[in-house]
C-alpha distance (Angstrom), angle and dihedral (degrees) to the residues before:
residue distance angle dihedral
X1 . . .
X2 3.79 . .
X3 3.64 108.6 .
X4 4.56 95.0 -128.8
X5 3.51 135.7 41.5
X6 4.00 121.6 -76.5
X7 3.90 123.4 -161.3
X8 3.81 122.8 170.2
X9 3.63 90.6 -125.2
X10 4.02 86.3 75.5
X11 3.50 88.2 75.2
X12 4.01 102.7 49.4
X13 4.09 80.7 93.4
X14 3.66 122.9 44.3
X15 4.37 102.4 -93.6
X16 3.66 95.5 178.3
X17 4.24 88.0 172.0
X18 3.49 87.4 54.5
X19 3.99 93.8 52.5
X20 4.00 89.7 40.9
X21 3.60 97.3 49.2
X22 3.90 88.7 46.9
X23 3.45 94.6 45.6
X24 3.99 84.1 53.0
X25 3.65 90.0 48.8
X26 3.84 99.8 51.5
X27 4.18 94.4 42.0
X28 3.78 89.9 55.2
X29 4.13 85.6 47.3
X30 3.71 79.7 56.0
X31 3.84 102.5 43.0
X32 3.63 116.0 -2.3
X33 3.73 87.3 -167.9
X34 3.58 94.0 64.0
X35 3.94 116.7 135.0
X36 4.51 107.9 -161.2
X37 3.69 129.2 133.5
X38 3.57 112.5 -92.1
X39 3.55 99.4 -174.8
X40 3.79 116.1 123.1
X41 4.22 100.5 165.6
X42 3.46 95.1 116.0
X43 4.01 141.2 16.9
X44 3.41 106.7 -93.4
X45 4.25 91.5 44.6
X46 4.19 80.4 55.6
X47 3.73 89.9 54.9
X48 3.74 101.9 42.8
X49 4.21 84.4 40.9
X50 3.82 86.8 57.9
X51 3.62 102.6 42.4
X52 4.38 95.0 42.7
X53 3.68 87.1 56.8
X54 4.03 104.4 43.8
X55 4.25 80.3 41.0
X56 3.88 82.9 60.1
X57 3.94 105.3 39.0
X58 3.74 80.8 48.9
X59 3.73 95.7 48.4
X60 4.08 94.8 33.7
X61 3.44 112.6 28.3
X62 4.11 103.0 24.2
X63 3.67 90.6 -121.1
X64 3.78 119.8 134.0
X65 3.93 116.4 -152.3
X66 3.63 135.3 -173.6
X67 3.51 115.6 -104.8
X68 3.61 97.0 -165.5
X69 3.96 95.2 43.3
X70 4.07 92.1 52.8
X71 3.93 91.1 46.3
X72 4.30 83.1 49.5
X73 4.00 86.0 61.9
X74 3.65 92.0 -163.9
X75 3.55 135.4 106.8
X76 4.00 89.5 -52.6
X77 3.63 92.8 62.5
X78 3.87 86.3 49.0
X79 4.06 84.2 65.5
X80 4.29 94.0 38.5
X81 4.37 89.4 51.7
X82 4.01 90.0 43.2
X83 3.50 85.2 62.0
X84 4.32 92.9 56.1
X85 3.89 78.9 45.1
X86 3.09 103.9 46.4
X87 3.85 93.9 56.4
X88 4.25 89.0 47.3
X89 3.99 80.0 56.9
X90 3.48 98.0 51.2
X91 4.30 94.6 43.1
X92 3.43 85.8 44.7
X93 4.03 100.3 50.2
X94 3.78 85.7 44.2
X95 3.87 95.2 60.7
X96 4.18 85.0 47.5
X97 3.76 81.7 50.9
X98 3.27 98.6 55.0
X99 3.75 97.4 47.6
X100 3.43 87.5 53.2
X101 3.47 93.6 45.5
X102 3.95 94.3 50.7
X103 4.06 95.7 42.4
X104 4.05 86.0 48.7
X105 4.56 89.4 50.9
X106 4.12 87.2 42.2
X107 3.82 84.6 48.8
X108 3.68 105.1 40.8
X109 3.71 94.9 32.1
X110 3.98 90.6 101.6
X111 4.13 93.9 52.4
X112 3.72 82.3 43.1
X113 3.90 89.6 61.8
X114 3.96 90.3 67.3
X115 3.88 91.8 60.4
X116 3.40 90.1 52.0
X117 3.88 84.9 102.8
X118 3.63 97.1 58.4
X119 3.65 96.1 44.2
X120 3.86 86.0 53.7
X121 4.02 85.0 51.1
X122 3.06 92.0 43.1
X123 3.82 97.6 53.7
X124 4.19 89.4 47.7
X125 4.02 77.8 58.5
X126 4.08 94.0 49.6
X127 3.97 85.5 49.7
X128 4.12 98.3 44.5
X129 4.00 84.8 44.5
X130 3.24 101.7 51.8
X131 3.37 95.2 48.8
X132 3.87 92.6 52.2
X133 3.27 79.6 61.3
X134 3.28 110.4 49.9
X135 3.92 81.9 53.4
X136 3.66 91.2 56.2
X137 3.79 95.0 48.0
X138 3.43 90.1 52.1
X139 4.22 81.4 62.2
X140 3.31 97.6 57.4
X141 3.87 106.0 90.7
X142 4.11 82.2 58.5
X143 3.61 94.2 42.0
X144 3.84 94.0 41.5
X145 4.38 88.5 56.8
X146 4.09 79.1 49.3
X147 3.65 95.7 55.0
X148 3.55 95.4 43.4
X149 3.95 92.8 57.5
X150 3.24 90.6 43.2
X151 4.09 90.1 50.1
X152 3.80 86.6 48.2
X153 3.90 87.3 55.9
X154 4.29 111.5 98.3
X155 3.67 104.9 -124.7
X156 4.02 120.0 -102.1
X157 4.09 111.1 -139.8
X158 3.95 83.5 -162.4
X159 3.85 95.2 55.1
X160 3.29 102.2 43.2
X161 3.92 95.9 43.1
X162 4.05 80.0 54.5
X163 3.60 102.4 44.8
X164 4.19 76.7 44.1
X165 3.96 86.2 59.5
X166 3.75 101.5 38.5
X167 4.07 81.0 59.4
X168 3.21 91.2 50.3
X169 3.32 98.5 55.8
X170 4.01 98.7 38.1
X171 3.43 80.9 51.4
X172 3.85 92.6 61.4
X173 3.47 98.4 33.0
X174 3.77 84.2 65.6
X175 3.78 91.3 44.7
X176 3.95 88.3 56.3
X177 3.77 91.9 45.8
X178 4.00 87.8 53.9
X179 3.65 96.0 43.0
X180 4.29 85.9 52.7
X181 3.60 89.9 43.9
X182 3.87 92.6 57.9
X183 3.99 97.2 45.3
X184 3.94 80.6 58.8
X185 3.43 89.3 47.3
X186 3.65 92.2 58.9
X187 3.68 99.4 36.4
X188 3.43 78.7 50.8
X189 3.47 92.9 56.7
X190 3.51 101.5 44.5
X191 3.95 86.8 53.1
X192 4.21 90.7 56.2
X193 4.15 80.9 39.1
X194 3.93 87.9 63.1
X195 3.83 100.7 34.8
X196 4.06 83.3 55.1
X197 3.60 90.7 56.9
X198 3.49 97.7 42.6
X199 3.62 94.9 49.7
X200 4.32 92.6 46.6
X201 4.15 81.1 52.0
X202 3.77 91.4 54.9
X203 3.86 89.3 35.8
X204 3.75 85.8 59.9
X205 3.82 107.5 39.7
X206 4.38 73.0 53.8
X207 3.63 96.2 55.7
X208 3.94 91.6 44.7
X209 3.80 94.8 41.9
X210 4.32 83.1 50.4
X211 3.59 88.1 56.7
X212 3.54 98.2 41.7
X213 3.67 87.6 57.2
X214 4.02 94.2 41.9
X215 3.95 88.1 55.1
X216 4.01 98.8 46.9
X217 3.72 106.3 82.7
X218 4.35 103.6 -143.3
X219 3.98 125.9 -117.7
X220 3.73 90.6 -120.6
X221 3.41 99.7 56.4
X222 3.78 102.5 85.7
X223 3.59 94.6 54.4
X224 3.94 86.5 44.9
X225 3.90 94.5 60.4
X226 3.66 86.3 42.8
X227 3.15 96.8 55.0
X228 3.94 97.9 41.1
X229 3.58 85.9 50.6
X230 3.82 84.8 55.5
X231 3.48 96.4 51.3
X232 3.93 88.8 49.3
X233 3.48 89.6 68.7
X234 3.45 104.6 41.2
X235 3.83 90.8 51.6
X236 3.84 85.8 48.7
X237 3.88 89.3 51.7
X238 3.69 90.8 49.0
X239 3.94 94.2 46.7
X240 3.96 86.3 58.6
X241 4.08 92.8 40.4
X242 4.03 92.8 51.9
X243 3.95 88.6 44.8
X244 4.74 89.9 51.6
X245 3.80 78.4 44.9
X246 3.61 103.9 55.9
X247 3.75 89.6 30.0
X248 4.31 87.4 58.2
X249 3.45 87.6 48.9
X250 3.31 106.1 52.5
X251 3.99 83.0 49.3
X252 3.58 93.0 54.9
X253 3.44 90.9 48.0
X254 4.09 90.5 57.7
X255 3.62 88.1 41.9
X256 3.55 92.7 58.9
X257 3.71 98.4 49.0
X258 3.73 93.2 47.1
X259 3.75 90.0 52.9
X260 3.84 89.6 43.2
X261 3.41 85.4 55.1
X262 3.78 96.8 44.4
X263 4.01 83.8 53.8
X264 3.71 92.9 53.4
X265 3.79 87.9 46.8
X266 3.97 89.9 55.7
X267 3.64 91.3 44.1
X268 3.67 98.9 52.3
X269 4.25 81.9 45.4
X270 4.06 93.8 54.0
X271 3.84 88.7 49.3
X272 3.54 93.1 45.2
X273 4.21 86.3 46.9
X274 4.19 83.5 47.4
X275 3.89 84.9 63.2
X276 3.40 100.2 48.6
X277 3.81 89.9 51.6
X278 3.07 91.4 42.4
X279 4.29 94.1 56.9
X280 3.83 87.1 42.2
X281 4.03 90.4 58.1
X282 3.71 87.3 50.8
X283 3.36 96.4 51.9
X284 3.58 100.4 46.8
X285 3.85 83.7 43.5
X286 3.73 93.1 53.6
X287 4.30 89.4 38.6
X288 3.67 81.8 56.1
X289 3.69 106.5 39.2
X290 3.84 113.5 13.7
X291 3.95 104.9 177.4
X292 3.83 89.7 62.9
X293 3.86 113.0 73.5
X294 3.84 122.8 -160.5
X295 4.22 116.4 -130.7
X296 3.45 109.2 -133.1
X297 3.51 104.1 -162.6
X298 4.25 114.6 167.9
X299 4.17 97.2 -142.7
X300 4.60 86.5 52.1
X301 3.51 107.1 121.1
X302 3.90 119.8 -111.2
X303 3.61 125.8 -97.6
X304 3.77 129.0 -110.8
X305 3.95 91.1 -94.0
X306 3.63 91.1 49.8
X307 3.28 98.6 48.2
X308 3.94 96.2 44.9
X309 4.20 85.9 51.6
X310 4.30 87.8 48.7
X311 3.86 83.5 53.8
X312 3.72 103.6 42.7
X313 4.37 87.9 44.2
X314 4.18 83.6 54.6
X315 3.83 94.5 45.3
X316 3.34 92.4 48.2
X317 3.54 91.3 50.2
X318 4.16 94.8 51.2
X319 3.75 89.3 45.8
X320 4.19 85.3 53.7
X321 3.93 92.2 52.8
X322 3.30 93.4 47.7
X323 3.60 92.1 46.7
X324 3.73 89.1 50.6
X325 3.87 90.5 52.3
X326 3.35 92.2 50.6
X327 3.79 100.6 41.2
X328 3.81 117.3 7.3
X329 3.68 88.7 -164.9
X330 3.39 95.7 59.2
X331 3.85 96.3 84.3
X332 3.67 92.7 105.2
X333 3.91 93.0 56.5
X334 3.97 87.4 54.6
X335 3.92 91.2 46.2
X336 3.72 85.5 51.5
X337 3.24 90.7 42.0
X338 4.16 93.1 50.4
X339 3.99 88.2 48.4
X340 3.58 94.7 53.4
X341 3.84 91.7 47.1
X342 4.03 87.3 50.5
X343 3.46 87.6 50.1
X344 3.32 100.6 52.9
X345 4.06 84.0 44.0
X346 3.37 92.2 63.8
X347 3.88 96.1 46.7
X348 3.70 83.3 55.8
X349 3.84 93.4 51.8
């Protein structure tokens, strides 16, 4: 503000220092680069003081002072330098306006974020309008011959006062529908009002009935953990029954092949025994008669002795699988029974 003291009674007399030096004062506020004469010692420096600094407001600032009122310095040049001050007032509230302005956005800016919704809404409603009325505008040259005919028309008391009434009573026609359509609204409401109620009473006798039935332990139940304690066991027995099963049969199954194999063994041994015999006969035959000379062919067929020891290797075998099925220990009875037959084989050889 102005650096001294400023009462309206200073300007009851004519204080033309006091006007220069605030005229001074407020053009530097305005433009502290300013260059004008501020001389006021004598008559002519008052004059060209006066007229440099209205001829720059004017040029400047757009503000057109009175000359004559300033060079007065009385209570008109109160009114001419309120108008320099008011314009410093207004600049200078605007930049305290803005501050405010721009602290109250950076501060609001996150509530502002929920309505960005409506202002998204709200712009879809900008667009639809406008373009209603572009439509519209593009009416008027029709509209604007109707409204002149209509214009040209003399006014008819009688019409108007009836279109005035048929208003009217549209108008209350629509209040009466309103009116009806709230009592239905709150009989309407009344009736949801009681169907809540009724429904949170039969949600409650629910819940308590629920609980009643969650505490009480039923008759049943005893004989249902006894019996599921049962069936524990048994399923536990038959777990460990299926496992000895399919553990004996995969035994039996390796049993087999190895006496399978032991069979095929024997065989191969009884043919290769059938060979040997069968050499030793011709060379007794050929010791004994040495003109005649056996044919050895390998597809002849067997003789009666061979084929009686084939059959007698393969029974035995039969009667040893059968013996295994039976009895899987008794594989040392049919080994015992095997050596005897071999020894009695080779008693017969």
């Amino acid at each position: 503000g102005y650096p001294g003291m400023v009462s309206f009674a200073s300007f009851r007399q004519p204080n033309f220092s006091l006007v220069a030096d605030m005229l001074k004062w407020l053009v530097l506020r305005y433009e502290p680069s300013a260059v004008l004469p501020f001389d006021i010692d004598t008559e002519q420096d008052r004059l060209i003081f006066i007229k440099s600094v209205v001829q720059y407001l004017a040029e400047r600032a757009s503000i057109k002072l009175n000359p004559r009122r300033l060079y007065s310095a009385d209570g008109y040049a109160v009114k001419e330098l309120l108008k320099i001050a008011s314009l410093l007032y207004k600049a200078f509230r605007i930049n305290i306006d803005k501050d405010e302005t721009e602290n109250e956005i950076t501060q609001d800016f996150s509530l502002k974020l929920s309505d960005l919704k409506t202002c998204r809404q709200l712009a879809n409603d900008i667009t639809s309008k406008g373009a209603v009325l572009y439509d519209l505008l593009g009416q008027e040259l029709e509209l604007r011959e109707q409204r002149r005919v209509a214009l040209a028309n003399a006014f008819d008391m009688s019409d108007i006062e009836q279109s005035v009434h048929e208003a009217i009573r549209s108008s209350e026609e629509e209040i009466s529908e309103m009116l009806s359509k709230l009592e239905n609204a709150s009989s309407d409401d009344s009736n949801l009002q009681g169907k809540i109620e009724k429904k949170q009473s039969e949600l409650e006798r629910s819940e308590k009935r629920l609980k009643s039935l969650q505490s009480v332990r039923p008759a049943y139940m005893d004989e249902f953990e006894r019996l599921e304690s049962d069936m524990r066991q048994q399923y536990d027995m038959y777990v460990e029954k299926f496992r000895n099963m399919a553990y004996l049969e995969q035994q039996w199954e390796e049993w087999n092949r190895g006496e399978q194999e032991k069979l095929e063994e024997s065989q191969n041994s009884l043919r290769q025994m059938q060979q040997q015999i069968r050499m030793e006969e011709q060379r007794r035959t050929q010791d004994i008669h040495p003109d005649e000379v056996l044919e050895d062919n390998s597809g002849e067929n067997l003789s009666d002795e061979d084929e009686e020891v084939v059959a007698m290797g393969a029974a035995m075998g039969e009667e040893r699988r059968y013996m295994g099925a039976m009895n899987p220990q008794g594989l040392e009875s049919d080994e015992s029974l095997t050596s005897s037959y071999d020894g009695e084989e080779g008693r017969d050889v």
